[in-house]
C-alpha positions in Angstrom: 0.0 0.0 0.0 1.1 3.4 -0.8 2.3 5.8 2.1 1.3 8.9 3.1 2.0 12.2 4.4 0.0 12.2 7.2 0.1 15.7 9.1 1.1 18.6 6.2 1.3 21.9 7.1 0.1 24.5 5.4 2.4 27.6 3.7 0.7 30.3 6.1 2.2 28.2 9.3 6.0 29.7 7.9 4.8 33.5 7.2 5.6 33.9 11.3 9.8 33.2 12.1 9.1 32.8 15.5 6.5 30.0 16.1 8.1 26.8 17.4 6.1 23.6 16.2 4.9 21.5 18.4 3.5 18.9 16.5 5.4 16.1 14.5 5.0 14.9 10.8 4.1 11.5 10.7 4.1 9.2 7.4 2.0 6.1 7.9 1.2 3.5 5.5 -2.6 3.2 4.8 -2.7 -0.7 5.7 -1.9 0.5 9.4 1.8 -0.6 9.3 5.5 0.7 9.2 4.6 3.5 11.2 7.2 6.3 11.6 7.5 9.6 13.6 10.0 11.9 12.0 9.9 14.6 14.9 12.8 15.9 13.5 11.5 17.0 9.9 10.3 20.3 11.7 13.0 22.5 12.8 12.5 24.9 15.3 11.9 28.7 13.8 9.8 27.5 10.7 12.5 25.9 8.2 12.6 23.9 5.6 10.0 20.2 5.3 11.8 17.7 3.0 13.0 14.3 2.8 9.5 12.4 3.7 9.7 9.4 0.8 9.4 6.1 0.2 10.6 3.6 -2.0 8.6 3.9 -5.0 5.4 6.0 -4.3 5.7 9.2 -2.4 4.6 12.8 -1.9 7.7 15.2 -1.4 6.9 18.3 0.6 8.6 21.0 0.9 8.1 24.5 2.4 10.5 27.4 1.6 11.3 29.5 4.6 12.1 33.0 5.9 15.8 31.8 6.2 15.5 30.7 2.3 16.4 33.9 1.4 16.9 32.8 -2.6 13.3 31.3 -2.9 11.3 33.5 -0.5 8.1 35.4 -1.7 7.7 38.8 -1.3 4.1 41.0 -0.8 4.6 44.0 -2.9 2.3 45.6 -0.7 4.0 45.2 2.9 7.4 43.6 2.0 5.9 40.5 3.8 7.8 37.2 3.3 5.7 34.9 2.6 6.6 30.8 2.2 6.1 28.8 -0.4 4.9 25.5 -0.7 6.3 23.0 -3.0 4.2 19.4 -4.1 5.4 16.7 -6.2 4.0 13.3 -7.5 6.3 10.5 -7.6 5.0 7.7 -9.8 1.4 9.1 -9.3 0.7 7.4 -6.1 -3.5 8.3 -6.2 -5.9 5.7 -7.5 -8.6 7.7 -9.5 -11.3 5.7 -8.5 -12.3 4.0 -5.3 -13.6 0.1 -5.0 -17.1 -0.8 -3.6 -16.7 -1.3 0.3 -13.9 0.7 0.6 -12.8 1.5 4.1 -13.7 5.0 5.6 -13.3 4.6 9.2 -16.0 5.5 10.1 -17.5 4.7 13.5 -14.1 3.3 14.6 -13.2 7.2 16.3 -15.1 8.8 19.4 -15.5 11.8 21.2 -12.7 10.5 23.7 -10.3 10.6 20.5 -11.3 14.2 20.1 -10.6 14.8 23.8 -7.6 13.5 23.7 -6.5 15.3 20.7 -7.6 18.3 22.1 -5.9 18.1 25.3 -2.5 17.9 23.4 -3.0 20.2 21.4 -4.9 23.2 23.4 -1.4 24.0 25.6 -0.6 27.1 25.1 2.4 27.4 22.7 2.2 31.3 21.9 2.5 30.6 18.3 -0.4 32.1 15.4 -4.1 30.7 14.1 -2.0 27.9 11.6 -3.5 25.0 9.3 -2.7 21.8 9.7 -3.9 17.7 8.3 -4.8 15.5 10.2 -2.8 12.1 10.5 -5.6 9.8 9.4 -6.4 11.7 6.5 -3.7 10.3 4.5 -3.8 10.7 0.4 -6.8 11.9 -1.0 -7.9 10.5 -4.5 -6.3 12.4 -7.9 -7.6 15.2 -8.6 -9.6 16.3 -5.0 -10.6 19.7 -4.1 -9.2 21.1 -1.1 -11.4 21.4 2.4 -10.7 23.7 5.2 -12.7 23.4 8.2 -12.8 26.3 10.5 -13.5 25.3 14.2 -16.0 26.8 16.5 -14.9 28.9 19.4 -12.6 26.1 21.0 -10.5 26.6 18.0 -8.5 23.4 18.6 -9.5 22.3 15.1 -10.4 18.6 15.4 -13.9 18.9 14.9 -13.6 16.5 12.3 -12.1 14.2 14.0 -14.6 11.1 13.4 -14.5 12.1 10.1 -10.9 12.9 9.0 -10.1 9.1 7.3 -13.5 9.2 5.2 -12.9 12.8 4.0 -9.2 12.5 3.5 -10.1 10.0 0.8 -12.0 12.6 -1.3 -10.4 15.7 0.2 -7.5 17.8 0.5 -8.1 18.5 4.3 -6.9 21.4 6.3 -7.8 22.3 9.6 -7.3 25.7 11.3 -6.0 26.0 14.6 -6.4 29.2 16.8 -3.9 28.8 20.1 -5.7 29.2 23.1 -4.2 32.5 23.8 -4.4 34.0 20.3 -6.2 37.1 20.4 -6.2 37.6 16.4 -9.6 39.5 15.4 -12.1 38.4 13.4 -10.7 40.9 9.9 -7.5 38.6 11.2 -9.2 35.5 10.9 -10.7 36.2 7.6 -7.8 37.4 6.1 -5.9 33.9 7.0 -8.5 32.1 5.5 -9.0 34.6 2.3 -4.8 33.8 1.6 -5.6 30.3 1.8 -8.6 30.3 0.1 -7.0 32.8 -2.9 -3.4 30.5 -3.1 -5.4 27.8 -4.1 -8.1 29.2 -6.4 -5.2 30.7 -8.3 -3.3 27.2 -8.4 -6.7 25.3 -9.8 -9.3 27.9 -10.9 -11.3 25.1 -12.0 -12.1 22.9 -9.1 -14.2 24.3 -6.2 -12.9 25.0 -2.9 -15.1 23.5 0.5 -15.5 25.8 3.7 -16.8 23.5 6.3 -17.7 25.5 9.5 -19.1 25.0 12.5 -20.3 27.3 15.1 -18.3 30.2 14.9 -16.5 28.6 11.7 -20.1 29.0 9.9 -19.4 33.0 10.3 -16.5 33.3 9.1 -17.3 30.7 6.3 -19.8 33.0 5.3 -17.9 35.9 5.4 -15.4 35.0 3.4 -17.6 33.6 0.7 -19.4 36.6 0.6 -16.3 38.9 0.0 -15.0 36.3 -2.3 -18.0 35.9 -5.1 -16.1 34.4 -8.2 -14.3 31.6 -6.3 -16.4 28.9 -6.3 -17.1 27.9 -2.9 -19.2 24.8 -1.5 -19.8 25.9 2.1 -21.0 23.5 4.6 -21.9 25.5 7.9 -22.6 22.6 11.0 -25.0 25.0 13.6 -23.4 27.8 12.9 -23.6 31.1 15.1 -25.2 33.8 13.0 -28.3 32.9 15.1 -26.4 34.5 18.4 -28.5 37.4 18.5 -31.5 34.8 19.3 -29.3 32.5 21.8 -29.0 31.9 25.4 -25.5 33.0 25.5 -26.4 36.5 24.8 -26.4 36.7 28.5 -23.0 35.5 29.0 -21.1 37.8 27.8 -22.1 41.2 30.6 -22.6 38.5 33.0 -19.0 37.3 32.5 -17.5 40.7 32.7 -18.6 41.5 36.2 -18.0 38.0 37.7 -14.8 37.3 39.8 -12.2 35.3 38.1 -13.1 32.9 39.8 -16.9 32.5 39.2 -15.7 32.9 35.4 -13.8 29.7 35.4 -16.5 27.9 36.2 -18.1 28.9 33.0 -16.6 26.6 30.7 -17.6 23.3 33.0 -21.4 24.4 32.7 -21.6 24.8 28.7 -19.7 21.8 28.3 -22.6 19.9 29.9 -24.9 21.3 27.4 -22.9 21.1 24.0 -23.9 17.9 23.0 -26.0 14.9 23.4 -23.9 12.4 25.8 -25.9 9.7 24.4 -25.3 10.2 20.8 -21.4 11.4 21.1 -21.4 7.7 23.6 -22.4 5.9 20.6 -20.2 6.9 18.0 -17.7 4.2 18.4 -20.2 1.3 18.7 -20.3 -1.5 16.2 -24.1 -2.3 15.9 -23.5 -5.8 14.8 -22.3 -6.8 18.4 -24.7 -8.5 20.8 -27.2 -6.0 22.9 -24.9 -6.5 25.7 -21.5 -5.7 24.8 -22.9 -2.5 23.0 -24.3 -1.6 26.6 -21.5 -2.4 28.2 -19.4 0.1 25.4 -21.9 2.4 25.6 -21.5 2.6 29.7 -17.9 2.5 29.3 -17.4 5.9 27.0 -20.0 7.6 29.3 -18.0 6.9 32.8 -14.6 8.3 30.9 -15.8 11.2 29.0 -15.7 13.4 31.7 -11.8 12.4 33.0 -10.9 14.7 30.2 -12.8 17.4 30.4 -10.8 19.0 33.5 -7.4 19.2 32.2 -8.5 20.2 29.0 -10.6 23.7 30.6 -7.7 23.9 33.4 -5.3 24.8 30.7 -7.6 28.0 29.4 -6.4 30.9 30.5 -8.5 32.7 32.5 -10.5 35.7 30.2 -10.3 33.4 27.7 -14.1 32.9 27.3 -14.8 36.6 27.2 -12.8 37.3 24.5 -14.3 34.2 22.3 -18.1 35.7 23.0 -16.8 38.9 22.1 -15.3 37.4 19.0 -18.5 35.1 18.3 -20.5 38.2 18.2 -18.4 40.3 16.1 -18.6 37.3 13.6 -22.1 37.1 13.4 -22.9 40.1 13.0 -20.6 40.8 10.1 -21.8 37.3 8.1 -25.5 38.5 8.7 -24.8 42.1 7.1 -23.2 40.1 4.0 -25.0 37.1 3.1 -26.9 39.2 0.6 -23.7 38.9 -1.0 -22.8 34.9 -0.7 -23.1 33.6 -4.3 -21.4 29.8 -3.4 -23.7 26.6 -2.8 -24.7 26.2 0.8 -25.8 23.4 2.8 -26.8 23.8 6.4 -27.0 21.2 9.1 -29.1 21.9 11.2 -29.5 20.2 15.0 -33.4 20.2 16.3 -31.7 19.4 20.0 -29.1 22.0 19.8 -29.1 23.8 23.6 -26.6 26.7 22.9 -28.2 28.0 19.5 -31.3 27.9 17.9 -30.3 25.7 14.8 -33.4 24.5 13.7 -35.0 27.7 13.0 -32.1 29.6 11.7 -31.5 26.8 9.2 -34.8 27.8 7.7 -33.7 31.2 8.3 -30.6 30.9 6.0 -32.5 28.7 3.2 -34.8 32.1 3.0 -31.8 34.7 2.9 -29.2 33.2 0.8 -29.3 32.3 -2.6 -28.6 28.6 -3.6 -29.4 27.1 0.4 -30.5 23.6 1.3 -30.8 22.0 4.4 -30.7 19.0 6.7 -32.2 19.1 9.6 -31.2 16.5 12.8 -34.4 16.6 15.3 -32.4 14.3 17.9 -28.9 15.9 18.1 -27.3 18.7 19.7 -25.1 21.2 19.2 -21.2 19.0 18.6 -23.3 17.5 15.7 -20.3 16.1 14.0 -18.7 14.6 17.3 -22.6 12.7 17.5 -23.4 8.6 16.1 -25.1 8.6 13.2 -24.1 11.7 11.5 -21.7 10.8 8.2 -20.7 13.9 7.1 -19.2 12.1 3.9 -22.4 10.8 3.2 -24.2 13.9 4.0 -22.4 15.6 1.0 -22.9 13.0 -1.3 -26.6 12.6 -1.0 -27.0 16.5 -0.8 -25.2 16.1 -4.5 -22.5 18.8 -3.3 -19.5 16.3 -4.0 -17.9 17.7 -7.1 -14.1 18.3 -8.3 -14.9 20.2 -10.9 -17.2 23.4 -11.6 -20.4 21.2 -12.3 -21.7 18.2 -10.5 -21.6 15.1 -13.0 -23.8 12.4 -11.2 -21.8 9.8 -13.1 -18.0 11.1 -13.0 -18.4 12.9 -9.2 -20.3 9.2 -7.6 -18.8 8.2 -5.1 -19.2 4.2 -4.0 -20.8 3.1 -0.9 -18.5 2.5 2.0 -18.4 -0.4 4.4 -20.3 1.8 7.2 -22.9 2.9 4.5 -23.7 -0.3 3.6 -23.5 -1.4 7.3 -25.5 1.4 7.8 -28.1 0.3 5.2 -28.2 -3.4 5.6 -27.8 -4.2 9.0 -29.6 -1.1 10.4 -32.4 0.3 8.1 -33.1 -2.5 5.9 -32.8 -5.5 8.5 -36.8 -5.9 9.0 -37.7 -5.7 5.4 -34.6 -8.4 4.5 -36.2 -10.7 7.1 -39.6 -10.2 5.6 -38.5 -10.6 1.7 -35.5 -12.8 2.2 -34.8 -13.0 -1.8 -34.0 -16.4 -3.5 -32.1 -15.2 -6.5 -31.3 -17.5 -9.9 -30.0 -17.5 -12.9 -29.4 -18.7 -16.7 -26.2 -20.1 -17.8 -25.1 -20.0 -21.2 -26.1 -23.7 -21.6 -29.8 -22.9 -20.7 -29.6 -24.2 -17.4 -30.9 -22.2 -14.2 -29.0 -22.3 -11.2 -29.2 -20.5 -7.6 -27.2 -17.5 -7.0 -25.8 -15.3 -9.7 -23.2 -17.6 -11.6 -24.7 -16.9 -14.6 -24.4 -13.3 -14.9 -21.5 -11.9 -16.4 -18.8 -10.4 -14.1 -17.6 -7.8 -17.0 -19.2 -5.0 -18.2 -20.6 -2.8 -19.9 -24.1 -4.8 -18.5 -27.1 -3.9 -18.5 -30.0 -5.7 -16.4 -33.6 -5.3 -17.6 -36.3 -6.5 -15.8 -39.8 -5.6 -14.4 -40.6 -3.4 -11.2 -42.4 -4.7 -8.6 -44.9 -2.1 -6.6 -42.4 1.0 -5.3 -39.6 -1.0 -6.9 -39.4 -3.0 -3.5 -37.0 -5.7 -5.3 -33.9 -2.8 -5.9 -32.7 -3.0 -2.2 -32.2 -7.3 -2.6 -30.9 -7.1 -5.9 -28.2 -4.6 -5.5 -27.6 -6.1 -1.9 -27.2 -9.5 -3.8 -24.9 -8.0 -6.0 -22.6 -6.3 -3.6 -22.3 -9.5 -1.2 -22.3 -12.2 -4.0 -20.3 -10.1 -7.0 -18.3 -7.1 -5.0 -19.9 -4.9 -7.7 -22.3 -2.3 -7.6 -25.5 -1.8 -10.1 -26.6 1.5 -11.2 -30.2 1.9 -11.2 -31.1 4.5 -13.2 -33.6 6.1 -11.4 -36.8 9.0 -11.8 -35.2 12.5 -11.4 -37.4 13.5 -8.6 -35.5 11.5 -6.4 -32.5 13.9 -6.7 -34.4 16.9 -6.6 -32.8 18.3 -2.9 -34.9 19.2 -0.4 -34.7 19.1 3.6 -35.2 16.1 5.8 -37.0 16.0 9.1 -35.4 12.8 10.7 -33.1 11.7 13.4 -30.0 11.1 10.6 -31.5 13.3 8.2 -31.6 10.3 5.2 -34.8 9.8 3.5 -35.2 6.1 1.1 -34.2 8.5 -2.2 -31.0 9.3 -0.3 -30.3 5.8 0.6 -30.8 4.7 -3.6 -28.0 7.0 -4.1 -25.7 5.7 -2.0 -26.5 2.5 -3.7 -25.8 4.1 -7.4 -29.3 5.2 -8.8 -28.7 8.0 -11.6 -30.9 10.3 -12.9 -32.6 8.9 -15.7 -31.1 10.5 -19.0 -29.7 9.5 -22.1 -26.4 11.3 -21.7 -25.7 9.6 -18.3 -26.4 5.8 -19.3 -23.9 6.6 -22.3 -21.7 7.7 -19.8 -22.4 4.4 -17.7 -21.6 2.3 -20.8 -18.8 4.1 -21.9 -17.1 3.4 -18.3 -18.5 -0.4 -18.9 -20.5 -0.1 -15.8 -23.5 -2.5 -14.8 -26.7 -0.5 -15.3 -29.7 -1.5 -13.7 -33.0 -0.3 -16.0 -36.6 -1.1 -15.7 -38.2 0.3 -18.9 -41.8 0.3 -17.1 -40.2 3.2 -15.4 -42.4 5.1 -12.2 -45.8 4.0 -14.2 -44.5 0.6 -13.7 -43.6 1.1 -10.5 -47.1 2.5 -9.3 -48.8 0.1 -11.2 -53.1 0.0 -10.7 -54.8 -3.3 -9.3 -54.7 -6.1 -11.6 -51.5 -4.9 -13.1 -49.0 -6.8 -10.8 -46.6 -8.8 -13.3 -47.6 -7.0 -15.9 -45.0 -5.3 -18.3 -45.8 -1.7 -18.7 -43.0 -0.3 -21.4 -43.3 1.7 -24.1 -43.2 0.9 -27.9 -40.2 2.4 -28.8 -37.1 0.1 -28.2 -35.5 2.6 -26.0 -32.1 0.8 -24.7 -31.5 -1.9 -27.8 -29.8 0.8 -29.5 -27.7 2.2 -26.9 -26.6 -1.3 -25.5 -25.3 -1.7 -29.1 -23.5 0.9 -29.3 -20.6 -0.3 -26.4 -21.5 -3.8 -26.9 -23.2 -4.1 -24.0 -24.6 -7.6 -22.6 -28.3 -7.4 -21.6 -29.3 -9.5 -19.1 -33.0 -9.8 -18.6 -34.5 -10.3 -15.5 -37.8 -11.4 -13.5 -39.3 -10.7 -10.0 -41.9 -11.8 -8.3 -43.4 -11.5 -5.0 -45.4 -8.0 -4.1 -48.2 -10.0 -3.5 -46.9 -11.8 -1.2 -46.1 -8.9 1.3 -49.0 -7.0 0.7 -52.0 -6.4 -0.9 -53.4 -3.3 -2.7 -56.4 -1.4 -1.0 -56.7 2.0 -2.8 -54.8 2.7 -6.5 -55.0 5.9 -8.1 -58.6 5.4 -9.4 -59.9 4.5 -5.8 -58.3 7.6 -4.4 -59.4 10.0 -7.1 -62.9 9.6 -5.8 -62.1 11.0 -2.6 -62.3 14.4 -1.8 -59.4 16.8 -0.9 -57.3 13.8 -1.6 -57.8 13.8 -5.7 -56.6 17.7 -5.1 -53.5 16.7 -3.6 -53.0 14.2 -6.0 -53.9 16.4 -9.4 -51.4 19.3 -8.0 -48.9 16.9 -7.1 -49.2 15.2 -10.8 -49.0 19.0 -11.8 -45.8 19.7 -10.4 -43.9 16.5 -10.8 -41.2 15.5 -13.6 -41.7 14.4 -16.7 -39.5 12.2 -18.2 -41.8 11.0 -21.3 -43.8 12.7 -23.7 -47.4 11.8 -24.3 -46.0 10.3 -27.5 -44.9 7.3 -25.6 -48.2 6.3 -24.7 -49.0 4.7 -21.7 -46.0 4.7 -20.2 -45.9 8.1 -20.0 -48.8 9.2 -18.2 -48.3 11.4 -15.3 -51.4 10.0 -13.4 -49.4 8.7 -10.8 -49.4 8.2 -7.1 -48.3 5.8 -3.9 -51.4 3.5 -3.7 -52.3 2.7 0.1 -51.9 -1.0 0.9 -52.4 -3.4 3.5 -49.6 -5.8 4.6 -49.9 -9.4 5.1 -47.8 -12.1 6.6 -44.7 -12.1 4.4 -44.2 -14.6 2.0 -41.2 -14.6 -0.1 -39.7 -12.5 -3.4 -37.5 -14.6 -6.3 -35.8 -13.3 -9.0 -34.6 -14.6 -12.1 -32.1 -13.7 -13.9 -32.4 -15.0 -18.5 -29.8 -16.0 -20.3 -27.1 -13.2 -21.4 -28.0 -11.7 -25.0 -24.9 -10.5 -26.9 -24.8 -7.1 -28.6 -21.3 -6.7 -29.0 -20.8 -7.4 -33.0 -24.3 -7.1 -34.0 -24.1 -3.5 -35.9 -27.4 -4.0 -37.6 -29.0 -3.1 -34.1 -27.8 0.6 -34.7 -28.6 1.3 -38.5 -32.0 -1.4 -38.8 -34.9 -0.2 -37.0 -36.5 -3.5 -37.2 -33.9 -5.2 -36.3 -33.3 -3.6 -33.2 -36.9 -3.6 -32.4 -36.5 -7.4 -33.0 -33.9 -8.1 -30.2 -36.4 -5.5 -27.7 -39.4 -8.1 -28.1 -37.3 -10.9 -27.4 -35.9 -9.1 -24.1 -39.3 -8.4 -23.2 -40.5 -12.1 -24.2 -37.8 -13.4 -22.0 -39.1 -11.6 -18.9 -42.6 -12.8 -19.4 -42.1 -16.3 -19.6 -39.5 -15.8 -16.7 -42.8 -14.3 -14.6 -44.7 -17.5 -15.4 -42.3 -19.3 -14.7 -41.4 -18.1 -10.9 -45.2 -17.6 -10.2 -45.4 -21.4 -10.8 -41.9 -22.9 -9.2 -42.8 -21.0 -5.9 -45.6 -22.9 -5.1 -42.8 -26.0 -4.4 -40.6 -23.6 -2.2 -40.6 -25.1 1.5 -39.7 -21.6 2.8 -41.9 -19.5 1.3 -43.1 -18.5 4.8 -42.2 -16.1 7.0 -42.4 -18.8 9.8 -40.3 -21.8 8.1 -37.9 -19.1 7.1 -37.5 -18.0 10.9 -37.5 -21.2 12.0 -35.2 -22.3 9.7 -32.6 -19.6 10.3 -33.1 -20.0 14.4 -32.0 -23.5 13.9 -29.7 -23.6 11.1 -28.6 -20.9 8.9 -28.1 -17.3 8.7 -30.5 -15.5 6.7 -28.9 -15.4 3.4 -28.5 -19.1 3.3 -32.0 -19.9 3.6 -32.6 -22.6 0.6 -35.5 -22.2 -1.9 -36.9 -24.5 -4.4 -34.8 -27.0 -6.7 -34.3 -24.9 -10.1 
């Protein structure tokens, strides 16, 4: 595995000649091994980094000093030196792509790693506000925009700090840290952060630059964004204080300045009882996949030693401290709020519905109304150290919100990210256990001999594929197929999905991930012609169901039924890359529920038929009214009743070739041709799964739990003989 540079600092940390470091550069190899600490690399008085290599993969930095005196940069303006700071590839040591499951740490740091950190690092040292990376962020992918988080008013910096190996991976991470006895104003602040902010626009103009900020952070996020319109900025503010004029610490601040020193130190203890929820920052470390009583006993365990590092941490403040930050904190806010008429940049707000120091939720809502291109999440259950709190990805968070981009525009093919092992873990384990229990889907498939066989031998590994099939009500089969997939092949499917399920909006939910976000995680694109050529063209695995959302919200009676337009919309395309189309068969809706009202039944009643016709008014359309049925926008979620779950199968046809067959591209008929015989293929498929499951001995609910209570886990639950 490749090494990397695991704690960089920034050019700005040299500009001061007097500073004396006090932390070390450490390279460590990304398989955990062959650590080194080189505490040496750093010499006192801000001279020069080199030397960090290895053998045959490496990142060299180095930073020009004051003492350089042939290489130093000089501000017309002030005759400022300023450093320099040099990076070169060796042999290109980035993958530009990362593999499905790939390991982003997450849930494996806590809020004691943050305490610890902070302790070391919040002595005093008397040196500047400085950037620095993190050690477990490592080498970020080729070609990754740069992040700089700005702290709240601790300034220590390691906000991020359950975050910084899953961010690292698609980021250039810098954190800014403001020494405890810094007294740099806020104009001070954003000025450090403008120089960073303007080296690095000039060095790649074209790829956007993210200002995560929290608290105090989110002010001066803002700020800066808002005297710096043509960069292009993706800022992420985490609770973030422009909201102090409606907080409860308002009253701090003429409280604090007629207290005895004394009484003042005893501030800090009080607010760090009410930062956070205990519960949620207890949990963050807790692998849900271990028995109910080792997670309690965890769980019990992080709550007992939180608080042993609290004291030393607040012991080492000097006393005053806490003034000056208020006083800071409400400079800040009060210049972001006289600007954000002028913030241009994409922002996304995370907003905490439990938050005790600031009134997130509403200013959230406040910020979405004020600035121009605002979306937010909202988190009812957690409090105000959001990102030190379980179940908040921040990774994830971005992707889903569709702000992950390394270039000016978002390209929902070239900018997807694959799930991680916590997503997935996430998904599967957490969200999606009950309806895998219920389902539990018996897959087969076709080999090239005609024969059908459990599992998924006989679908081709390479790509590009593409599997057709028929949706089942609310496409309830997508979750088990690409599931299947992920476990069985260690690939991912792209579903090509209706565009309303990116359209953005907020979430009003404990981890702020609705079921759209969760299909993309899992790969769903927008539906579009440009974006399955760009699929193909990467020989990706596309998932399509030509029924589409009419398919998917089929009417009683329709169940099984193949709903797809006349036009042989894929045939062509497939062609094209010489793509393999596998078609495919699924049965089993009616076996979890059954269909009370469809759109018909619930036109009839009143006040509900208006809902529906505006909602039918304001949706998407992906298909003309040339397309016939298929394209009818009279669409809604039917209400249904469940029943005791029976089982769903899927079968997988026999691969059909298209690779070599030119005809399909120039010969209408002939490509209309191969289309019928796709679609022929899933019928008899149908027929042939509604029939074979009768002969299942675990088509039950009951035998299935039975079955797995005595004998096997669930996905090894047999079905019928094929």
């Amino acid at each position: 595995m490749a090494s990397a540079v695991a704690f960089m600092v920034s050019p700005y940390t040299f500009t001061y000649s007097k500073i004396k470091l006090q932390f070390q550069v450490r390279v460590q190899s990304f398989g955990g091994r062959d650590v080194m600490r080189l505490s040496n690399s750093i010499r006192e008085y801000g001279t020069s980094l080199s030397g960090l290599k290895e053998k045959n993969r490496m990142l060299i930095i180095r930073a020009t000093s004051e003492q350089d005196e042939d290489k130093v940069l000089v501000d017309g303006g002030n005759r400022r030196a300023k450093s320099r700071l040099e990076k070169k590839w060796v042999k290109d040591a980035i993958s530009e792509d990362l593999e499905v499951l790939w390991d982003d740490g997450y849930g494996t740091k806590s809020v004691k790693d943050y305490l610890v950190g902070a302790r070391e690092i919040i002595t005093p040292d008397g040196g500047p506000p400085r950037w620095f990376c993190p050690v477990e962020c490592g080498q970020p992918l080729k070609n990754s925009p740069v992040l700089l988080y700005l702290p709240g008013l601790d300034g220590v910096g390691l906000g991020l700090t359950l975050h910084h190996k899953s961010l690292g991976k698609l980021f250039e991470v810098r954190c800014l840290h403001v020494p405890i006895h810094d007294r740099t104003p806020f104009e001070g602040l954003v000025k450090l952060v403008e120089e960073a902010v303007r080296l690095q626009h000039a060095s790649f103009p074209d790829k956007p630059i993210y200002l995560v900020g929290e608290s105090f952070g989110g002010c001066l996020a803002l700020t800066v964004a808002a005297r710096n319109p043509k960069i292009d900025f993706v800022v992420i503010l985490v609770n973030p204080g422009t909201s102090l004029d409606r907080s409860q610490l308002m009253f701090l601040v003429p409280v604090l300045e007629v207290l005895p020193e004394g009484l003042c130190d005893a501030v800090p203890y009080l607010l760090s009882s009410i930062m956070g929820n205990p519960l949620k920052m207890a949990m963050a470390d807790i692998d849900i996949k271990l028995p109910p009583r080792l997670q309690i006993q965890q769980l019990l365990a992080n709550l007992i030693g939180f608080p042993t590092y609290i004291p030393d941490m607040i012991n080492s403040i000097p006393s005053g401290t806490f003034l000056w930050k208020f006083k800071l904190l409400k400079s800040a806010a009060a210049d972001a709020n006289s600007h954000l008429h002028a913030v241009k940049a994409e922002v996304l707000v995370l907003a905490s519905g439990n938050d005790n120091i600031l009134p997130s939720r509403c200013e959230g809502e406040r910020l979405q109304s004020s600035l121009q291109n605002c979306s937010v999440r909202h988190f009812k259950d957690n409090g105000h150290l959001l990102l030190l709190e379980e179940g908040v990805n921040l990774l994830t968070i971005i992707k889903v919100s569709g702000k992950y981009r390394r270039s000016r525009r978002h390209d929902f093919v070239s900018d997807f990210v694959p799930p991680s092992t916590s997503e997935l873990r996430d998904f599967f384990e957490r969200l999606d256990r009950s309806f895998r229990i219920a389902s539990s889907s018996a897959m087969f498939s076709t080999m090239a001999d005609g024969r059908i066989v459990r599992g998924l031998a006989g679908v081709p590994d390479e790509g590009p594929l593409i599997l057709v099939g028929n949706h089942m009500l609310m496409g309830m089969e997508v979750f088990s197929l690409v599931e299947e997939f992920v476990r069985k092949k260690n690939f991912l499917i792209h579903g090509i999905a209706h565009p309303a399920m990116f359209s953005g909006r907020s979430e009003d939910s404990a981890d702020a991930m609705s079921l759209g976000d969760w299909f993309q995680v899992l790969g769903a694109i927008p539906v579009s012609p440009v974006n399955l050529f760009k699929l193909l063209s990467a020989k990706k695995h596309v998932l399509l169901y030509p029924g589409g959302a009419r398919e998917s919200l089929h009417y009683k009676g329709e169940e099984y039924k193949l709903i797809w337009p006349d036009e042989p919309e894929f045939v062509r395309m497939a062609a094209r890359f010489g793509a393999t189309i596998v078609p495919f068969s699924s049965v089993g809706e009616d076996d979890i529920l059954h269909m009370g009202l469809d759109y018909h039944d619930l036109m009839k009643i009143p006040m509900v038929n208006d809902y529906i016709r505006d909602a039918s008014y304001k949706a998407i359309r992906v298909r003309d009214d040339s397309q016939g049925t298929v394209a009818t926008k009279e669409l809604c979620v039917p209400w249904f009743l469940p029943k005791i779950p029976g089982r769903f199968y899927v079968l997988f046809g026999k691969p059909i070739e298209t690779k070599g067959k030119e005809a399909l591209l120039k010969d209408k008929d002939c490509a209309n041709e191969m289309y019928l015989q796709v679609k022929s293929e899933i019928r008899s498929n149908l027929d042939y799964l509604l029939n074979e499951r009768n002969r299942d001995p675990y088509r039950s609910i009951v035998d299935r739990t039975l079955y797995c209570a005595l004998s096997s886990p669930l996905s090894g639950i047999p079905a019928f003989d094929p």
